[in-house]
C-alpha positions in Angstrom: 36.8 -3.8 -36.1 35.0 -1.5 -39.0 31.5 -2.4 -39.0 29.7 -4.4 -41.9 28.3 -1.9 -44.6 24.4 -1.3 -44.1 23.9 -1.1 -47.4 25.7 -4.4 -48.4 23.7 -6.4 -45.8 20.6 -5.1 -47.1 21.4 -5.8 -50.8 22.2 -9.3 -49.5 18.6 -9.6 -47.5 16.7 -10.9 -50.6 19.0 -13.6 -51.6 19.0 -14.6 -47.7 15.2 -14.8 -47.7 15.2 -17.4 -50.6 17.7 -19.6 -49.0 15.8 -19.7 -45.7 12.9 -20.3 -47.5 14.7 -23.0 -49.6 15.7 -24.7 -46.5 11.8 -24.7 -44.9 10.9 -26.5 -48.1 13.5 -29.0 -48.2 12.9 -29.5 -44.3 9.1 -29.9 -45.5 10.0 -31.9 -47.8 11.7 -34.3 -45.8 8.8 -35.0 -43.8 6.7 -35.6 -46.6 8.7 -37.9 -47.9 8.3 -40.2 -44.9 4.8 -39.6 -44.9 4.5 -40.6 -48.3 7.2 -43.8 -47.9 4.7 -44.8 -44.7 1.7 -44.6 -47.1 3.6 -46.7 -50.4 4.1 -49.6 -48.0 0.1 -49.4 -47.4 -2.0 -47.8 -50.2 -2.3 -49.3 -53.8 -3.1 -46.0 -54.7 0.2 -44.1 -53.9 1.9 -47.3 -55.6 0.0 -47.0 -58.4 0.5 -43.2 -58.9 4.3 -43.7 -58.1 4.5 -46.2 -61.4 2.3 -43.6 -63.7 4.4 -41.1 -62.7 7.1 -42.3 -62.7 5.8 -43.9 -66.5 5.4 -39.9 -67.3 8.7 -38.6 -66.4 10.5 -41.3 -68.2 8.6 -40.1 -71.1 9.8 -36.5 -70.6 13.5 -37.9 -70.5 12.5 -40.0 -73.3 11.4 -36.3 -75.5 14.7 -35.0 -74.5 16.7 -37.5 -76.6 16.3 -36.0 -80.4 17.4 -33.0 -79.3 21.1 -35.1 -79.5 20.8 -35.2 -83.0 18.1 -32.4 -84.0 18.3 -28.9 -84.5 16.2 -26.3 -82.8 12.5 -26.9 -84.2 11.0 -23.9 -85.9 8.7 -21.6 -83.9 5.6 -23.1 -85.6 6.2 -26.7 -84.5 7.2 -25.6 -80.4 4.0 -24.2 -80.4 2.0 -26.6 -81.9 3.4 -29.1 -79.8 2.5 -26.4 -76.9 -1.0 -26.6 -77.9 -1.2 -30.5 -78.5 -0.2 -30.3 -74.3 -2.2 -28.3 -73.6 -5.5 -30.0 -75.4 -4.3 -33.0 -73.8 -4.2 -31.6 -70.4 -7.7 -29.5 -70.7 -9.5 -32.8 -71.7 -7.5 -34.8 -69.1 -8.9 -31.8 -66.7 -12.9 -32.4 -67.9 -12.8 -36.2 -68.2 -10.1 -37.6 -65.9 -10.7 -35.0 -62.8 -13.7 -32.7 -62.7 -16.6 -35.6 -64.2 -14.8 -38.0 -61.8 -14.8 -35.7 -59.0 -19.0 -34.6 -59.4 -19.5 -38.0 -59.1 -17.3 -38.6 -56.2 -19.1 -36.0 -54.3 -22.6 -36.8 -55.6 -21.8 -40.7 -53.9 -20.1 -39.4 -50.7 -23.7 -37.4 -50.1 -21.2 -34.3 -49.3 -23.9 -31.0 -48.0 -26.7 -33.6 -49.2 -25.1 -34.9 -52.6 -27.5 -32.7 -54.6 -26.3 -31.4 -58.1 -25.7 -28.1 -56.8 -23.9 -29.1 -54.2 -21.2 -31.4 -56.1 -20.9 -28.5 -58.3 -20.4 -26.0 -55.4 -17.5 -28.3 -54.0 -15.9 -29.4 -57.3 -16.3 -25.7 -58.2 -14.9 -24.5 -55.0 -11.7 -26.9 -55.3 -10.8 -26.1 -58.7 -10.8 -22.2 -57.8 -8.7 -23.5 -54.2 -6.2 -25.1 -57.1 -5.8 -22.3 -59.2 -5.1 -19.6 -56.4 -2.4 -21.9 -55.2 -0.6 -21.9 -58.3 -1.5 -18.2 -58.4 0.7 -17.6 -55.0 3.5 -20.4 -56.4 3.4 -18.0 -59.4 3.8 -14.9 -57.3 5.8 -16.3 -54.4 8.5 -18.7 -55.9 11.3 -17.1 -58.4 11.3 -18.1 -62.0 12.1 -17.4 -65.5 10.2 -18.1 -68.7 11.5 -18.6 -71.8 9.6 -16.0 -73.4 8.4 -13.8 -70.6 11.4 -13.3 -68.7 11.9 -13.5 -64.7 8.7 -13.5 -62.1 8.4 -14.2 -58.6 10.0 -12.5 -55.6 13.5 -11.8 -55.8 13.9 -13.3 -58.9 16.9 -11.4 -59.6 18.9 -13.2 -56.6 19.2 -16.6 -58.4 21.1 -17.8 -61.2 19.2 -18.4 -64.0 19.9 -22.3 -64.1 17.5 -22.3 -60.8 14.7 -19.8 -62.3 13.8 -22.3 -65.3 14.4 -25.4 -63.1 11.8 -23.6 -60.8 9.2 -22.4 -63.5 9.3 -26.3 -65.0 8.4 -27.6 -61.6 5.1 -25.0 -61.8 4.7 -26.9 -64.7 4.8 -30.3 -63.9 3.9 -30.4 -60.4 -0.3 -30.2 -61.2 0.1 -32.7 -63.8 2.1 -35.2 -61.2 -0.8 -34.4 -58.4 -3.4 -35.4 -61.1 -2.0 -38.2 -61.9 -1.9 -39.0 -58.3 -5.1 -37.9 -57.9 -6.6 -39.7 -60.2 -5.1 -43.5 -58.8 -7.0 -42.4 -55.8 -10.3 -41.2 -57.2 -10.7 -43.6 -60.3 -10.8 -47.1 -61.5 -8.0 -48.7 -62.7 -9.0 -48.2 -66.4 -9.7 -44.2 -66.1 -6.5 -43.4 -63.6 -4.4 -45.0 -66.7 -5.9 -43.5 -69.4 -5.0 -39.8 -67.3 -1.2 -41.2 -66.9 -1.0 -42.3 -70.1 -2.3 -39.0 -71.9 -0.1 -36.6 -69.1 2.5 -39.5 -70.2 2.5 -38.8 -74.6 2.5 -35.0 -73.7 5.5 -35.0 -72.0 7.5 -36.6 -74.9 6.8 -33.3 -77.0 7.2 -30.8 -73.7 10.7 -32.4 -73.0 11.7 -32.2 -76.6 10.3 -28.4 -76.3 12.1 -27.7 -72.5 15.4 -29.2 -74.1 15.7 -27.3 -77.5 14.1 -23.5 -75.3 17.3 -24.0 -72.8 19.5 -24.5 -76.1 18.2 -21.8 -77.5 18.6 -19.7 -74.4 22.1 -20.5 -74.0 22.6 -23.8 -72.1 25.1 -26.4 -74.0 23.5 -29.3 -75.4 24.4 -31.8 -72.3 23.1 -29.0 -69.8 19.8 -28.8 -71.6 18.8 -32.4 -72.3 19.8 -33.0 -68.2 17.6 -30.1 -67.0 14.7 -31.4 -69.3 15.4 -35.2 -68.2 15.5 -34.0 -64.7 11.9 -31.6 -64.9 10.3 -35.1 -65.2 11.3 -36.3 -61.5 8.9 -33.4 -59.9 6.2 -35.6 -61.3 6.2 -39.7 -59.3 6.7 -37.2 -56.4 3.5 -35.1 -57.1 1.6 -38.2 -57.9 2.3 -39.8 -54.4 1.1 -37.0 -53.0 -1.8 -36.5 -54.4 -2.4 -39.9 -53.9 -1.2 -40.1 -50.1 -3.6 -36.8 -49.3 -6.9 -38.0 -50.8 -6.1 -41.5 -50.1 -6.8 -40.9 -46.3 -10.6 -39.9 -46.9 -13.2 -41.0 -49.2 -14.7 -37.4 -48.3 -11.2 -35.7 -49.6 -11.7 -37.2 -53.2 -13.7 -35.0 -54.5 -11.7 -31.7 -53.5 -8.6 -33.4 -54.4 -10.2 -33.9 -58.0 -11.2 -30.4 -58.4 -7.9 -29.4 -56.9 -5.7 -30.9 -59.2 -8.3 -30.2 -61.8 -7.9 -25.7 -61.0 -3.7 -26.1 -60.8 -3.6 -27.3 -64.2 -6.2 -25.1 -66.0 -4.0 -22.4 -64.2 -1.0 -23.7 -66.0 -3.0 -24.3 -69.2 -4.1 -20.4 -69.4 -1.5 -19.0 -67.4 1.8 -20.5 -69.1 0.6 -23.0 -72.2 -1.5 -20.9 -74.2 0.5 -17.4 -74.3 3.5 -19.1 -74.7 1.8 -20.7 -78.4 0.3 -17.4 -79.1 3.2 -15.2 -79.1 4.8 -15.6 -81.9 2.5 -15.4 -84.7 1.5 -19.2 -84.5 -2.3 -19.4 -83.0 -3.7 -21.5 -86.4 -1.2 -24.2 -85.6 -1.3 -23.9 -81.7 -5.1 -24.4 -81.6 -4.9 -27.4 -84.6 -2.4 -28.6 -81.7 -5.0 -28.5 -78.7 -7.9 -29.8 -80.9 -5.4 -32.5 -81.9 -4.5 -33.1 -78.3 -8.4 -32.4 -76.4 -9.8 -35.1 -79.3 -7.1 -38.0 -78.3 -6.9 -37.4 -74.8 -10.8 -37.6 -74.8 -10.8 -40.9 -76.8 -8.0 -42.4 -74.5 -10.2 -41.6 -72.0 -13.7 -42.8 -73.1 -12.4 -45.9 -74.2 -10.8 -47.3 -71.4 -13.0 -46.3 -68.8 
């Protein structure tokens, strides 16, 4: 029998490398899942972040609806809606995870409970979070809608898979937060963080729907993939929950955590995409718009 082509199995090496990787995660996954079913039927936490999750990625579904009967919105108004989520998930960051998490850490007496050491700790987490999205970001192929394909082999994969991949970079901090924060905060403060993450999902899945139109995808296609980028959210919220919901000592490194993957997302994704096309006065009237009520949501209800 004529021997398989060298160069044909090395072409096909990349592609082989994502599935197998594919397959670790899903087996991963798996086992999380059971984890996290084990702690829902004994943490009020995890079944408190599963409901604000869940809360969040109906409102994403809920963003993707106009785009039924609306055209594509104008540059100006996807990136101030860009920057409304992102000042809503910057002050959701200060108030509703790093403030929460000093605190945490000055209580639990963590290295002696001094100032400087909360700050070391909170400080140290949020960097932990951010270099974790940094490697997800280098690691895991995706496409944005503006700056094109990254990750490893990110040529192997259709391009249905890159944005469904990039939108889970996007969502998965802000589901961990939410998850984060039903295990870290009062009742009051963990719902004013869903409820914020919650309103700035219903622009950002009006946004996802009406980019995948404009990128190609039919109208059905779109408004699915943007009603499905929600789902990565419930899940991220029971695990952030489930993790820090085994140690009191945990809280504070979960809080920072979440706190550094989405001020990675914020700078890395949010922000450039507003700023690229001429918009900035209106992207940062967004943020301001969206730092000042997420703030408010959050000092009132706590």
């Amino acid at each position: 029998m004529p021997s398989e082509n060298p160069s044909v199995l090395t072409s096909q090496l990349p592609r082989l490398r994502i599935w197998i990787g594919l397959t670790i995660c899903a087996i991963g996954l798996l086992a999380l899942c059971g984890q996290m079913w084990a702690a829902l039927q004994s943490q009020p936490s995890a079944q408190a972040a599963l409901l604000g999750g869940s809360i969040a990625a109906l409102a994403t579904a809920l963003g993707t609806l106009p785009v039924l009967l609306a055209q594509r919105p104008s540059g100006r108004v996807q990136d101030t809606l860009f920057g409304f989520g992102a000042g809503v998930m910057l002050a959701a960051c200060a108030f509703s995870l790093v403030i929460p998490g000093l605190n945490a850490a000055r209580s639990a007496h963590l290295f002696g409970g001094s100032n400087w050491a909360a700050g070391a700790i909170v400080g140290i987490a949020i960097l932990m979070g951010g270099l974790a999205l940094l490697a997800m970001d280098h690691l895991l192929p995706h496409e944005h809608f503006i700056k094109g394909r990254e990750g490893s082999d990110a040529k192997q994969l259709r391009r249905t898979w890159l944005f469904v991949f990039a939108i889970v970079l996007h969502n998965l901090p802000e589901g961990l937060a939410i998850g984060v924060g039903y295990a870290g905060n009062e009742g009051l403060r963990a719902n004013a963080l869903a409820i914020g993450i919650a309103i700035q999902d219903v622009p950002e899945g009006f946004v996802v729907a009406a980019a995948l139109i404009a990128a190609g995808y039919g109208r059905r296609l779109a408004i699915a993939l943007g009603m499905a980028s929600g789902l990565v959210e419930p899940l991220g919220a029971v695990i952030g929950a489930t993790v820090v919901g085994h140690s009191a000592m945990l809280l504070p490194w979960g809080l920072g955590f979440a706190a550094g993957a989405m001020l990675f997302v914020i700078s890395h994704e949010i922000i450039p995409e507003s700023h690229r096309k001429g918009h900035e006065a209106f992207a940062t009237a967004g943020l301001m718009t969206g730092f000042v009520l997420m703030m408010v949501l959050d000092t009132a209800l706590a």
